[in-house]
gemmi code that builds the backbone of each chain (N, CA, C; Angstrom):
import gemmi

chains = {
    "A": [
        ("UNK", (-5.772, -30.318, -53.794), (-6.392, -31.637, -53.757), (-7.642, -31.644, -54.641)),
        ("UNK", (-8.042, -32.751, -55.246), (-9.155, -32.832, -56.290), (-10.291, -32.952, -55.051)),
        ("UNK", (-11.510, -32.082, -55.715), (-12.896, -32.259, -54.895), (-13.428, -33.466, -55.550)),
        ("UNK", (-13.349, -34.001, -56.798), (-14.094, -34.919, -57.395), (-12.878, -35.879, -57.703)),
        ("UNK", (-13.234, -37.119, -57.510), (-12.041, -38.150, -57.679), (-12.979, -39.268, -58.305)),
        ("UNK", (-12.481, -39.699, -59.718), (-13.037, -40.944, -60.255), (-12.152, -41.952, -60.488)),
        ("UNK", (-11.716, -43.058, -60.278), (-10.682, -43.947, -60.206), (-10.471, -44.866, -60.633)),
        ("UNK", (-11.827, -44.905, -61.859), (-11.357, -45.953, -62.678), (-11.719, -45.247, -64.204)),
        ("UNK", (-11.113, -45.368, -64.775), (-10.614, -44.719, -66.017), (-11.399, -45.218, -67.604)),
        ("UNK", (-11.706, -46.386, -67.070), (-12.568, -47.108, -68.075), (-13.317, -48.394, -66.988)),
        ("UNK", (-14.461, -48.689, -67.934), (-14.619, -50.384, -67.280), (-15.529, -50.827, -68.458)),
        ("UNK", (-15.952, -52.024, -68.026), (-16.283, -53.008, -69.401), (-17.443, -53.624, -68.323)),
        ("UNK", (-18.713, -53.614, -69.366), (-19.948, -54.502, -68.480), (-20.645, -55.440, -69.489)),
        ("UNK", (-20.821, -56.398, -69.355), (-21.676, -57.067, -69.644), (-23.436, -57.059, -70.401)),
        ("UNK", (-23.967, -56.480, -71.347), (-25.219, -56.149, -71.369), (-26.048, -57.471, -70.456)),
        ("UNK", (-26.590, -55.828, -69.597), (-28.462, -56.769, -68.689), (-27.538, -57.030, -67.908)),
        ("UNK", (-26.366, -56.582, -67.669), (-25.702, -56.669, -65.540), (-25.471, -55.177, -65.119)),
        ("UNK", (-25.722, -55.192, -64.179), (-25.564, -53.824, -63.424), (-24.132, -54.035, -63.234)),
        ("UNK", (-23.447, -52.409, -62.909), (-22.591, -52.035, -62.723), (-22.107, -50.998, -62.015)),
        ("UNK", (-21.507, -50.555, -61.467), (-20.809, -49.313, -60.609), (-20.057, -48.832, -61.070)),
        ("UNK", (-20.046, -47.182, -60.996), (-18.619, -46.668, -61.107), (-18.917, -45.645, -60.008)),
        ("UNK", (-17.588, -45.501, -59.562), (-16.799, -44.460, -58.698), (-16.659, -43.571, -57.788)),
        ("UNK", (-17.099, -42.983, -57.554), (-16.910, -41.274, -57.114), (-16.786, -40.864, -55.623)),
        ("UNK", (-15.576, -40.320, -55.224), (-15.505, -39.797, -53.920), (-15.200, -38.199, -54.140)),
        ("UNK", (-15.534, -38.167, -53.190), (-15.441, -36.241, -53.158), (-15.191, -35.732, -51.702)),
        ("UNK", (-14.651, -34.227, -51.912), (-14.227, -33.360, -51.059), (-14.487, -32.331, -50.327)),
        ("UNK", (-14.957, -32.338, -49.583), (-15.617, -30.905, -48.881), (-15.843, -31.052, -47.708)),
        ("UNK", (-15.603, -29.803, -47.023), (-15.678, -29.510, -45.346), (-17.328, -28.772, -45.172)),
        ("UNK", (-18.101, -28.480, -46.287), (-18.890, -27.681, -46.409), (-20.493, -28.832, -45.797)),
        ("UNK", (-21.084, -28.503, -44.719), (-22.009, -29.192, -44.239), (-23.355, -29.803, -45.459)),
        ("UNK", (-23.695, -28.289, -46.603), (-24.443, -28.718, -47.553), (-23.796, -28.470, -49.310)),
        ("UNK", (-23.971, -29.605, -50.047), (-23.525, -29.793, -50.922), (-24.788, -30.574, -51.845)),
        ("UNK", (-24.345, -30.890, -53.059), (-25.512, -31.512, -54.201), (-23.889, -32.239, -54.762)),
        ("UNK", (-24.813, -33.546, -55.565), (-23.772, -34.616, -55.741), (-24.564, -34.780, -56.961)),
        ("UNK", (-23.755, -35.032, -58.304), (-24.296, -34.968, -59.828), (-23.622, -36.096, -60.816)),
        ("UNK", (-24.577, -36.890, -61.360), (-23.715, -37.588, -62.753), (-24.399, -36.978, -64.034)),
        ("UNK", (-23.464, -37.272, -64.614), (-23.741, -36.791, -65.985), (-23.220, -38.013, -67.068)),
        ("UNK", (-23.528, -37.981, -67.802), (-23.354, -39.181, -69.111), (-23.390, -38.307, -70.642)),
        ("UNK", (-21.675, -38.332, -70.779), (-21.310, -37.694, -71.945), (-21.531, -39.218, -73.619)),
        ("UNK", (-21.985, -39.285, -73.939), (-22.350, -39.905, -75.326), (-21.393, -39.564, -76.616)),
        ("UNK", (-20.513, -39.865, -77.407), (-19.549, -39.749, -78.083), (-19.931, -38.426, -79.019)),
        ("UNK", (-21.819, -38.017, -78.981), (-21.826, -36.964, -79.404), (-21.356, -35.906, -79.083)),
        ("UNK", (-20.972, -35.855, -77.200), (-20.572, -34.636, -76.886), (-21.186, -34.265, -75.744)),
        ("UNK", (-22.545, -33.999, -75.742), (-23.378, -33.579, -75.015), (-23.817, -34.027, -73.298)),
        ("UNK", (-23.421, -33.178, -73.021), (-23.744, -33.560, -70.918), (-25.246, -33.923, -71.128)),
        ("UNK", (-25.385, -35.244, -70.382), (-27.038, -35.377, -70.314), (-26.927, -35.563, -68.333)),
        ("UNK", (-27.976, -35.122, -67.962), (-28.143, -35.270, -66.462), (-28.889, -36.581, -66.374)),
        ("UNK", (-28.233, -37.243, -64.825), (-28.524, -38.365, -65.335), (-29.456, -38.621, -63.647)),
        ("UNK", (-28.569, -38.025, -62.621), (-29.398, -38.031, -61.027), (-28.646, -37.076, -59.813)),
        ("UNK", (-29.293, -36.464, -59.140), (-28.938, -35.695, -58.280), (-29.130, -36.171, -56.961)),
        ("UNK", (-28.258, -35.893, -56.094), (-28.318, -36.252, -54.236), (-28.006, -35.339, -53.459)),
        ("UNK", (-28.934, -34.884, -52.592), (-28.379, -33.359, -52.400), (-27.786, -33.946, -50.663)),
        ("UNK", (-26.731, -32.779, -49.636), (-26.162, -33.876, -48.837), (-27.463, -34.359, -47.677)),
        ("UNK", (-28.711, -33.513, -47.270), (-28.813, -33.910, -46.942), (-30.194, -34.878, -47.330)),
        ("UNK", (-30.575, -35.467, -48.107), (-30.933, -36.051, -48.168), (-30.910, -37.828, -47.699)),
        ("UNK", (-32.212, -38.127, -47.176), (-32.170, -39.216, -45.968), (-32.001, -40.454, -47.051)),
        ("UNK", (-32.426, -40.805, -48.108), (-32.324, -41.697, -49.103), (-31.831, -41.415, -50.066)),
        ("UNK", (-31.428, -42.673, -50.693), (-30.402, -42.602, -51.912), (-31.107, -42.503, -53.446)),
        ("UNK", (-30.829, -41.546, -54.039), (-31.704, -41.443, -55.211), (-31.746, -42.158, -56.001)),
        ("UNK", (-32.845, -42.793, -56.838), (-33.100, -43.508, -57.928), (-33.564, -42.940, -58.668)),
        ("UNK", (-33.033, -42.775, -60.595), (-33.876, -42.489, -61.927), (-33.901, -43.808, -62.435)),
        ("UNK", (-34.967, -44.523, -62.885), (-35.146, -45.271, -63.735), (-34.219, -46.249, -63.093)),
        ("UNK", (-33.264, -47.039, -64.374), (-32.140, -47.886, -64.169), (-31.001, -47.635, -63.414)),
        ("UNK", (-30.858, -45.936, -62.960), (-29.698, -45.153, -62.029), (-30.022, -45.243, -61.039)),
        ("UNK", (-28.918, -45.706, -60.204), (-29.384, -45.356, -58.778), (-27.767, -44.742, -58.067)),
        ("UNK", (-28.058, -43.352, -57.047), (-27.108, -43.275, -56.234), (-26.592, -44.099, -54.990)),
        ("UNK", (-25.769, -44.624, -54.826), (-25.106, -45.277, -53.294), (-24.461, -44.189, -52.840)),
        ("UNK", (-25.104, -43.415, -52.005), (-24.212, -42.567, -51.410), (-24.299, -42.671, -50.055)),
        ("UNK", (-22.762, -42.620, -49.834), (-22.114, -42.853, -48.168), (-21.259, -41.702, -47.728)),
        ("UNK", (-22.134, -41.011, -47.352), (-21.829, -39.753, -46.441), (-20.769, -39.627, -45.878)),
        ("UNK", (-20.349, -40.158, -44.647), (-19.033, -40.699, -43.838), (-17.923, -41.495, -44.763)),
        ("UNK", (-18.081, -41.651, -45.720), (-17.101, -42.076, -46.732), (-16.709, -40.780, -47.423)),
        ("UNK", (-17.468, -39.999, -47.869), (-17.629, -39.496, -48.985), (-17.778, -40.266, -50.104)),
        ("UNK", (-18.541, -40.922, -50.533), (-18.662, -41.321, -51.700), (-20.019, -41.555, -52.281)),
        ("UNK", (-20.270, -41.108, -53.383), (-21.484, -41.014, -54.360), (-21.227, -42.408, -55.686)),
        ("UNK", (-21.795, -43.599, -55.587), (-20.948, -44.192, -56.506), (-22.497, -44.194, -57.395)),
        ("UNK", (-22.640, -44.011, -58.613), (-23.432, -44.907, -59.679), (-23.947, -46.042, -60.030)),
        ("UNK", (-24.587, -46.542, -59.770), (-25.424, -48.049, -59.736), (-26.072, -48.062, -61.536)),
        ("UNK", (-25.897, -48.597, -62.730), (-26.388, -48.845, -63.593), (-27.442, -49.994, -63.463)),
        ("UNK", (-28.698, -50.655, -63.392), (-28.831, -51.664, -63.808), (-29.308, -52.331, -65.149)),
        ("UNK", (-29.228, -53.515, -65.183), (-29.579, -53.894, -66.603), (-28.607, -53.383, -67.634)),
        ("UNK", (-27.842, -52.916, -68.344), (-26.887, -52.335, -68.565), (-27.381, -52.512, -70.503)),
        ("UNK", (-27.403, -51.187, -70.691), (-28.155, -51.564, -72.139), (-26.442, -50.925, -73.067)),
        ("UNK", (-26.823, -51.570, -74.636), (-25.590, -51.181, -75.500), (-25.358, -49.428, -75.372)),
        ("UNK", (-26.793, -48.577, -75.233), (-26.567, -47.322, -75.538), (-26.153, -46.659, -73.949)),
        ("UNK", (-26.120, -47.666, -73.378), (-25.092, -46.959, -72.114), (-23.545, -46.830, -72.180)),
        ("UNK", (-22.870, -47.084, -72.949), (-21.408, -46.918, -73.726), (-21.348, -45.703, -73.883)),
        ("UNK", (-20.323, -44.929, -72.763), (-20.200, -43.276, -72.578), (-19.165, -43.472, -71.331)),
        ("UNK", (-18.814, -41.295, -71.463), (-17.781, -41.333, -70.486), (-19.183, -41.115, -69.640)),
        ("UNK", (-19.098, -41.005, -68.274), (-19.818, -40.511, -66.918), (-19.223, -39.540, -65.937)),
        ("UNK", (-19.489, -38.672, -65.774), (-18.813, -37.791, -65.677), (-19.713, -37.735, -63.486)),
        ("UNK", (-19.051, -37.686, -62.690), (-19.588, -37.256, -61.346), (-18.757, -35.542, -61.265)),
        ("UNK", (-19.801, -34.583, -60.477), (-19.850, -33.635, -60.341), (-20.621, -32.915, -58.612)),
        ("UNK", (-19.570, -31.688, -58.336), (-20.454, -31.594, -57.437), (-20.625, -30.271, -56.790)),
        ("UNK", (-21.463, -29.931, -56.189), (-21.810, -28.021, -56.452), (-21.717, -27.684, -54.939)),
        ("UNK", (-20.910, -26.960, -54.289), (-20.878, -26.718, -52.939), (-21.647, -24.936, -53.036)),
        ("UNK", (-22.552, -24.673, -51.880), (-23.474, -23.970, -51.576), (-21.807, -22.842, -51.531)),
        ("UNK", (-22.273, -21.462, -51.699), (-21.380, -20.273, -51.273), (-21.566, -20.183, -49.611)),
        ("UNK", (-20.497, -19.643, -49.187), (-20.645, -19.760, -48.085), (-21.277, -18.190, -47.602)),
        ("UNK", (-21.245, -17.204, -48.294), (-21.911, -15.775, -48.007), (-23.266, -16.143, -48.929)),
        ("UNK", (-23.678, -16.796, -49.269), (-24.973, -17.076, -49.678), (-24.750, -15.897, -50.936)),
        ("UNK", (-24.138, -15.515, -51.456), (-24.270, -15.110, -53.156), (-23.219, -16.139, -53.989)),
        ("UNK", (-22.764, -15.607, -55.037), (-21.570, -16.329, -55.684), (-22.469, -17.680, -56.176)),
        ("UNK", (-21.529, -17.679, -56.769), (-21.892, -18.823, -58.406), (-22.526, -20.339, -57.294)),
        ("UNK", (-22.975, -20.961, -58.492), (-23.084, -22.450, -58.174), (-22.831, -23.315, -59.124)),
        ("UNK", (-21.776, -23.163, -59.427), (-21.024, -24.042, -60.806), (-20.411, -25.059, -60.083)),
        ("UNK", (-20.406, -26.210, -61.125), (-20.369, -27.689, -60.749), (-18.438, -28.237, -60.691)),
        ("UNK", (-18.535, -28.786, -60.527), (-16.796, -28.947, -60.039), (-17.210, -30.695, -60.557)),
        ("UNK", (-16.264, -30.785, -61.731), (-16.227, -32.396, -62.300), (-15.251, -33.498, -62.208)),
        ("UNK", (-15.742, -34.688, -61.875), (-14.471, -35.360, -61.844), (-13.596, -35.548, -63.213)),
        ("UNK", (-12.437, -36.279, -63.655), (-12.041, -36.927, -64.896), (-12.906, -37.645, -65.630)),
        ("UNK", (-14.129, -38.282, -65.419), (-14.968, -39.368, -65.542), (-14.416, -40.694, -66.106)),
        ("UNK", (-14.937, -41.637, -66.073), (-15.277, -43.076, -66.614), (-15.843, -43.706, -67.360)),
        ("UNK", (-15.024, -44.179, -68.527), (-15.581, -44.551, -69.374), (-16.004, -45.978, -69.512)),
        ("UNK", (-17.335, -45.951, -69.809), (-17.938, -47.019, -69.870), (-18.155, -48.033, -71.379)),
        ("UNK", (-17.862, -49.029, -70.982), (-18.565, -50.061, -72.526), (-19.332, -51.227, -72.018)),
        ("UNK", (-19.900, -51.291, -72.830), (-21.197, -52.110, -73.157), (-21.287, -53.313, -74.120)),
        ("UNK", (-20.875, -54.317, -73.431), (-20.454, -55.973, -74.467), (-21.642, -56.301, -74.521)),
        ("UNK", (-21.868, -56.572, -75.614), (-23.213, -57.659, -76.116), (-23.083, -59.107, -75.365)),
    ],
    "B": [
        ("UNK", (-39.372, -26.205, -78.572), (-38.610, -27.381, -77.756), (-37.541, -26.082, -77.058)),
        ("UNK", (-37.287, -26.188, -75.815), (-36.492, -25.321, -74.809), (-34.981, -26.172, -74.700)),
        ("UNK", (-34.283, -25.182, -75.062), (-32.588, -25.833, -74.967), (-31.798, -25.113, -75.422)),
        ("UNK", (-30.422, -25.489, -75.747), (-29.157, -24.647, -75.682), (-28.898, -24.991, -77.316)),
        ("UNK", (-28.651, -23.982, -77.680), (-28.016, -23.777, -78.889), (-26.822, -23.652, -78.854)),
        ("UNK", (-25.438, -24.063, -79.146), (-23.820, -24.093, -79.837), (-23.614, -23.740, -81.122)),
        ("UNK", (-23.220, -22.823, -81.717), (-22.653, -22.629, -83.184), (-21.339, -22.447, -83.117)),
        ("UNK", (-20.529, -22.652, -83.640), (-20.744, -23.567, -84.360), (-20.138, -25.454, -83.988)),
        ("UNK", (-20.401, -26.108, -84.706), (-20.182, -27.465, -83.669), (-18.662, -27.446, -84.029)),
        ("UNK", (-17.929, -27.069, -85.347), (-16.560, -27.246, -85.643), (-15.954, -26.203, -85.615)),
        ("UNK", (-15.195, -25.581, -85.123), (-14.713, -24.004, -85.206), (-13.264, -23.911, -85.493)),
        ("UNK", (-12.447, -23.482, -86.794), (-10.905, -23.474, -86.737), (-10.147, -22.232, -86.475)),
        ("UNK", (-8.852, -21.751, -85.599), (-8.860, -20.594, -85.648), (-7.084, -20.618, -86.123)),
        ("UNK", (-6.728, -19.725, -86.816), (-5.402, -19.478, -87.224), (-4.756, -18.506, -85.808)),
        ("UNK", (-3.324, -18.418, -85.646), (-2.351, -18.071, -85.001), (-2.933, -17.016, -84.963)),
        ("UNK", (-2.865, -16.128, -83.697), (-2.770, -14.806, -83.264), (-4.650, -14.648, -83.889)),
        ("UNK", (-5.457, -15.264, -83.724), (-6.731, -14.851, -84.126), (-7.622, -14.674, -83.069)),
        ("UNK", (-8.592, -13.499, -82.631), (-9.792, -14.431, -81.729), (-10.915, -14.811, -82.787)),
        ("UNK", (-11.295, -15.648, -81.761), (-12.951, -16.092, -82.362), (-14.163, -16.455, -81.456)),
        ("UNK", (-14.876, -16.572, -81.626), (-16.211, -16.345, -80.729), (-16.977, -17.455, -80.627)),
        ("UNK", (-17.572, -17.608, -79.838), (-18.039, -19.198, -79.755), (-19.243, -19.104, -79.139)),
        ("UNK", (-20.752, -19.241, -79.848), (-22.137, -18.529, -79.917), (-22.402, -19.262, -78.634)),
        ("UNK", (-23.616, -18.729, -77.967), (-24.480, -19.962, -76.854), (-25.416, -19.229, -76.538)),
        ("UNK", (-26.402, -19.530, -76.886), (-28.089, -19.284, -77.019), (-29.158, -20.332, -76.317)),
        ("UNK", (-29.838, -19.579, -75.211), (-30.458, -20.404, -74.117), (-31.892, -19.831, -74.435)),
        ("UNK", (-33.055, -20.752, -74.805), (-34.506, -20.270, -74.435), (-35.005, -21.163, -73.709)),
        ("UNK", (-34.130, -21.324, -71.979), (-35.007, -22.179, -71.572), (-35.533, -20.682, -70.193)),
        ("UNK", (-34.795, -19.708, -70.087), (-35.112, -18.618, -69.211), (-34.431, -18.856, -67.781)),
        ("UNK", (-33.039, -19.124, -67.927), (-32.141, -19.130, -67.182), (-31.621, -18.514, -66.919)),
        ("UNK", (-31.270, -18.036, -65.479), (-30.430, -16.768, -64.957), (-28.674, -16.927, -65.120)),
        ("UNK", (-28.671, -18.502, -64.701), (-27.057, -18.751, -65.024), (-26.981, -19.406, -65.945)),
        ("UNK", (-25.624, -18.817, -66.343), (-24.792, -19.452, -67.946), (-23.427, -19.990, -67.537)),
        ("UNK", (-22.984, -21.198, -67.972), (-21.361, -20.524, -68.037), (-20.877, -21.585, -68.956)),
        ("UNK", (-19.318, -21.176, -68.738), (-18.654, -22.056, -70.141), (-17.256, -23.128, -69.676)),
        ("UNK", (-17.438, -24.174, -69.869), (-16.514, -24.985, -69.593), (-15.993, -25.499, -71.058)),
        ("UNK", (-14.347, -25.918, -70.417), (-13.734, -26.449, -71.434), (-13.373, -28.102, -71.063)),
        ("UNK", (-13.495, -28.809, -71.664), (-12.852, -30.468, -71.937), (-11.954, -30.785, -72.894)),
        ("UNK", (-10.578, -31.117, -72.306), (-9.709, -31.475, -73.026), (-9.860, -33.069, -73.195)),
        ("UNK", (-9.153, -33.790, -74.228), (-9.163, -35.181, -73.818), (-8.954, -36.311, -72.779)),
        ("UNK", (-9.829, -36.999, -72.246), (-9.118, -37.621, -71.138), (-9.729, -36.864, -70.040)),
        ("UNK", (-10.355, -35.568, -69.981), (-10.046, -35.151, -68.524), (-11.699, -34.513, -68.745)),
        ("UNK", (-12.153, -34.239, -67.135), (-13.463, -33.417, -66.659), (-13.237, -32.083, -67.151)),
        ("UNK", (-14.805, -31.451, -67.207), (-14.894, -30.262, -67.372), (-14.102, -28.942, -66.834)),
        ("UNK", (-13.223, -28.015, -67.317), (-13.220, -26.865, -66.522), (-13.963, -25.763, -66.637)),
        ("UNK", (-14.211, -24.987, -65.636), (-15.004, -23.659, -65.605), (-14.560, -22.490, -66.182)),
        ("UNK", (-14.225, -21.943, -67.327), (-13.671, -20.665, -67.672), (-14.070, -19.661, -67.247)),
        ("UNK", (-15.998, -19.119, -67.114), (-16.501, -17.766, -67.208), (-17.287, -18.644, -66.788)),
        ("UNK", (-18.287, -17.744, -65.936), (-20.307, -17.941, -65.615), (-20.589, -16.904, -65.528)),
        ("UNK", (-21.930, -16.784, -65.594), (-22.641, -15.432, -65.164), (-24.178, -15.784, -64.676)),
        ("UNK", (-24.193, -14.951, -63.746), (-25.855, -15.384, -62.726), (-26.746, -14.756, -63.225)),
        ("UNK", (-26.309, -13.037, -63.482), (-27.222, -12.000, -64.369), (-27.141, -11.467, -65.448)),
        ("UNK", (-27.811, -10.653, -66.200), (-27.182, -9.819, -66.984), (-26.365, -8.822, -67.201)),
        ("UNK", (-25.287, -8.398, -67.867), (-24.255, -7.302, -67.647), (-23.681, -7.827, -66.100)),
        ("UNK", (-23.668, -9.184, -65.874), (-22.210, -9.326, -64.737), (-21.987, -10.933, -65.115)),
        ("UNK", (-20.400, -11.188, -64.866), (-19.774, -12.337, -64.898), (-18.557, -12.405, -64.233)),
        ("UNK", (-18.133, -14.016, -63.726), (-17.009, -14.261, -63.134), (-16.611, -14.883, -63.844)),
        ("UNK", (-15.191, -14.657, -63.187), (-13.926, -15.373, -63.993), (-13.828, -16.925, -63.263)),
        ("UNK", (-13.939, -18.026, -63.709), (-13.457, -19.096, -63.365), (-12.385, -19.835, -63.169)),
        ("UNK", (-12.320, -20.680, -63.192), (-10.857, -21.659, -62.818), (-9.445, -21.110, -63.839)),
        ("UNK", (-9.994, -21.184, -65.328), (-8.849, -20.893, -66.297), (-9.437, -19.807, -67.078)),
        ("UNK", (-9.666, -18.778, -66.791), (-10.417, -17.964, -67.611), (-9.053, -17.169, -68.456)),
        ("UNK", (-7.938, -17.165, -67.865), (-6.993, -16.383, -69.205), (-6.871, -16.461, -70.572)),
        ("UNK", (-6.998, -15.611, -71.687), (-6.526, -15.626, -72.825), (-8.196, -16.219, -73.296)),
        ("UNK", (-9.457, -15.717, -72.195), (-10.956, -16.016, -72.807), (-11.342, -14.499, -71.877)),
        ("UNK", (-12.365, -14.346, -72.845), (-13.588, -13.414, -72.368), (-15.266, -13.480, -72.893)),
        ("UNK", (-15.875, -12.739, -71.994), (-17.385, -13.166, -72.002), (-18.290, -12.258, -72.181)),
        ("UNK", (-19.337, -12.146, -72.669), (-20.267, -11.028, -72.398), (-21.455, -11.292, -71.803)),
        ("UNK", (-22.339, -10.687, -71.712), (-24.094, -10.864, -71.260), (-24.842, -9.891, -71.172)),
        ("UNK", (-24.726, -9.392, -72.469), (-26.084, -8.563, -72.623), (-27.327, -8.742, -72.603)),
        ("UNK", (-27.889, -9.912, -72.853), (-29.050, -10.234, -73.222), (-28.993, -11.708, -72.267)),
        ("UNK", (-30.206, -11.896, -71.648), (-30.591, -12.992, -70.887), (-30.245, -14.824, -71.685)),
        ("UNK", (-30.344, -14.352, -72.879), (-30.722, -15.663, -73.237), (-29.577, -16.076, -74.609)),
        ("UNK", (-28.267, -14.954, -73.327), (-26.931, -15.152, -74.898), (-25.920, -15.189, -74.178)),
        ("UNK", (-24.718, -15.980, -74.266), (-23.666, -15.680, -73.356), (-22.393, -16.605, -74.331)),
        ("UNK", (-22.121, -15.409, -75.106), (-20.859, -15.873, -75.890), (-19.434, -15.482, -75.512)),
        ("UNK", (-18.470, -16.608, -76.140), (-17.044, -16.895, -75.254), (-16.315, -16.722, -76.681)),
        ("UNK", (-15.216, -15.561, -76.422), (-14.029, -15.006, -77.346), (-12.456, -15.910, -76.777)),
        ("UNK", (-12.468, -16.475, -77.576), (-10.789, -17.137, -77.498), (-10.303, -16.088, -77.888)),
        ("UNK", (-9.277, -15.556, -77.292), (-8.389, -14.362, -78.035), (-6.998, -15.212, -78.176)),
        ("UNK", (-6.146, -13.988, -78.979), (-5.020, -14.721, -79.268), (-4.184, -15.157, -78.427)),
        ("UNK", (-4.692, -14.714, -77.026), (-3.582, -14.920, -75.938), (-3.675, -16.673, -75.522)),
        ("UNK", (-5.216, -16.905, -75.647), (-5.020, -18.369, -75.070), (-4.272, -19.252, -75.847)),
        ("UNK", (-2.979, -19.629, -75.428), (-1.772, -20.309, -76.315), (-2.023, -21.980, -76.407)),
        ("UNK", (-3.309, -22.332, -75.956), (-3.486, -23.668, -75.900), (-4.814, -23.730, -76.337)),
        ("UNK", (-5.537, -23.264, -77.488), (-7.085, -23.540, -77.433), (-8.008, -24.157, -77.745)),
        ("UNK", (-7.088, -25.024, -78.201), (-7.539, -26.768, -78.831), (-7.963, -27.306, -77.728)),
        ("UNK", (-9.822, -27.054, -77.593), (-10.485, -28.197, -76.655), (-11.581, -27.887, -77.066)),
        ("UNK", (-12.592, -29.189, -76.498), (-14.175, -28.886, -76.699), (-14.810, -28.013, -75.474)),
        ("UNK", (-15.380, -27.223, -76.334), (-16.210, -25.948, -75.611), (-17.171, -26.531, -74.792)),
        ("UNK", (-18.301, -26.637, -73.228), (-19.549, -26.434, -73.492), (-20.378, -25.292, -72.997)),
        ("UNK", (-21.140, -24.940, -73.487), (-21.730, -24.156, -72.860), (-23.255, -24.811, -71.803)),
        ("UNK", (-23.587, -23.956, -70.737), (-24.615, -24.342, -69.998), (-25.280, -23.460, -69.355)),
        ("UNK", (-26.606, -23.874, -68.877), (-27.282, -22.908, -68.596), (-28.256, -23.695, -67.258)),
        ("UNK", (-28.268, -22.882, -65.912), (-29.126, -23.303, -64.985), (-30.088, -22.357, -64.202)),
        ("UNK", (-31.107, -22.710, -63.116), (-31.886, -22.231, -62.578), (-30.781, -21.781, -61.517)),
        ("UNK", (-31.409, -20.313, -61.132), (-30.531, -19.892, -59.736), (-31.008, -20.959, -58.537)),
        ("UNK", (-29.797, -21.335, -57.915), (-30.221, -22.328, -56.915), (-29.130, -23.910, -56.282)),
        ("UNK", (-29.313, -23.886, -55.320), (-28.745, -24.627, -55.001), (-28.560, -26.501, -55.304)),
        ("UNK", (-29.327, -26.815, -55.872), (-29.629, -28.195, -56.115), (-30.142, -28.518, -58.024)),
        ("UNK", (-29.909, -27.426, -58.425), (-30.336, -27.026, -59.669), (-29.390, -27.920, -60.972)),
        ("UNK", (-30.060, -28.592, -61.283), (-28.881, -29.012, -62.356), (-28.586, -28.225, -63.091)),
        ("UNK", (-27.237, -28.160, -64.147), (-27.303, -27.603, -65.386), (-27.720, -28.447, -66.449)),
        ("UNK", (-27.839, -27.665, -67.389), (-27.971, -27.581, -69.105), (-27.265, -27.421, -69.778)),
        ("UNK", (-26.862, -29.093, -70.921), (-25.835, -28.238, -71.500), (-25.898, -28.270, -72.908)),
        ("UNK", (-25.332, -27.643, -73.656), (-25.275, -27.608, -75.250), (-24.412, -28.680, -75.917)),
        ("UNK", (-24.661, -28.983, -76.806), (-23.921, -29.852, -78.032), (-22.441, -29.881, -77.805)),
        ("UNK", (-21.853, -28.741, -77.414), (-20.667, -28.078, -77.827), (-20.143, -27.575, -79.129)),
        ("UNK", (-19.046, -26.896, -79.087), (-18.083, -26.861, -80.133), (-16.730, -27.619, -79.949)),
        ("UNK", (-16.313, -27.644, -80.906), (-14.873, -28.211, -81.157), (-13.661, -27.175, -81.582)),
        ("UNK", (-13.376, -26.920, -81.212), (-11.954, -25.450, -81.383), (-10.731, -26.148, -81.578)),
        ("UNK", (-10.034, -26.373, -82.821), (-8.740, -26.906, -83.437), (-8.038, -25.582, -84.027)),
        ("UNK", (-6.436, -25.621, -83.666), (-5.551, -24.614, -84.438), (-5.368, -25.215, -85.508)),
        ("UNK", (-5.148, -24.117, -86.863), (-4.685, -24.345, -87.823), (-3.231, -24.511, -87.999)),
    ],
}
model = gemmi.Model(1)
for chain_id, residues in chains.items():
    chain = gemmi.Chain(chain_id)
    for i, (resn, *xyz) in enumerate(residues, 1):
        res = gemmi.Residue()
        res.name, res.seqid = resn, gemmi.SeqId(i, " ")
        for name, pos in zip(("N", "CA", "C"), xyz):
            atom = gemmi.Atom()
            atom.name, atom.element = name, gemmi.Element(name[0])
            atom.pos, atom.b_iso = gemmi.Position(*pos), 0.0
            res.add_atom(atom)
        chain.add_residue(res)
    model.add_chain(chain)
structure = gemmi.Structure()
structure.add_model(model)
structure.setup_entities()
């Protein structure tokens, strides 16, 4: 079964409207960290906001904001204002703690969503 | 300026070849590792490593290998075995830790001839 599930494959926004995309995820694991990333046609992963599980509020950077619903599982992306140079895939990601407390902490990614940006 | 270096951004390799695929970190990171992106789809995990002189094998690590001699180098050999190696590389680099984002590089681009 996929830990990271993104379900919409593309979407189309409006510049200066907010928008949502996606993300539910998988884990039995009590603590976890919840990640977007915003790939740019150059290539490059840029970090964009982190939610770790237990955190009591939903994180905001700037124009990003997380909606995350615990009992859902779901971490969705809040854009607002929606500028042209937000046109990228978005990639949600998410890092489950080891359970013997050594071992890696590498990120587990969804397919992401690609975003465009209409004038 | 602290960040990840990729060499090269275009890389071509002929049948039955390996080739090496640079990744250079001065931001003083304990973990490295290397994911691949095919089109259409999320990152996979090939190799990471937490320290120096140790690494794991990830999700698809066959027909790749890794080294880590040096803190602030962690380069990835396509050998000839990987029969599919047409994808974009990235490399990344994070703080040990649980909530830690990664870092990632430019990438490369790996096309068969």
């Amino acid at each position: 079964a996929q830990k990271i599930t993104q379900t919409q494959p593309g979407m189309f926004v409006q510049e200066k409207e907010a928008v949502t995309l996606d993300c539910t995820y998988d884990t039995s694991d009590p603590s976890y960290g919840l990640f977007w990333y915003k790939q740019p046609s150059s290539g490059e992963m840029i970090f964009l906001i982190y939610q770790g599980s237990y955190d009591q509020q939903n994180a905001t950077e700037g124009r990003y904001s997380l909606n995350f619903q615990k009992a859902r599982k779901s971490a969705n992306l809040v854009i607002s204002a929606s500028q042209l140079g937000d046109s990228a895939m978005y990639f949600c990601a998410m890092r489950e703690l080891p359970h013997s407390g050594a071992g890696s902490y590498q990120l587990t990614f969804g397919k992401g969503t690609k975003l465009s940006v209409i004038p | 300026d602290g960040g990840i270096t990729q060499s090269p951004k275009y890389l071509f390799r002929k049948e039955g070849q390996n080739v090496t695929l640079s990744c250079e970190q001065n931001l003083n990171h304990d973990a490295m590792y290397w994911y691949r992106q095919d089109p259409g789809q999320g990152l996979r995990l090939i190799y990471y490593s937490q320290i120096v002189n140790d690494f794991q094998k990830g999700d698809i690590a066959e027909g790749y290998s890794v080294s880590r001699e040096k803190k602030e180098s962690f380069p990835l050999t396509v050998t000839s075995a990987q029969k599919n190696p047409t994808a974009f590389y990235l490399c990344a680099s994070s703080i040990q830790g649980s909530n830690e984002k990664l870092f990632f590089g430019s990438g490369t681009q790996l096309s068969v001839l």
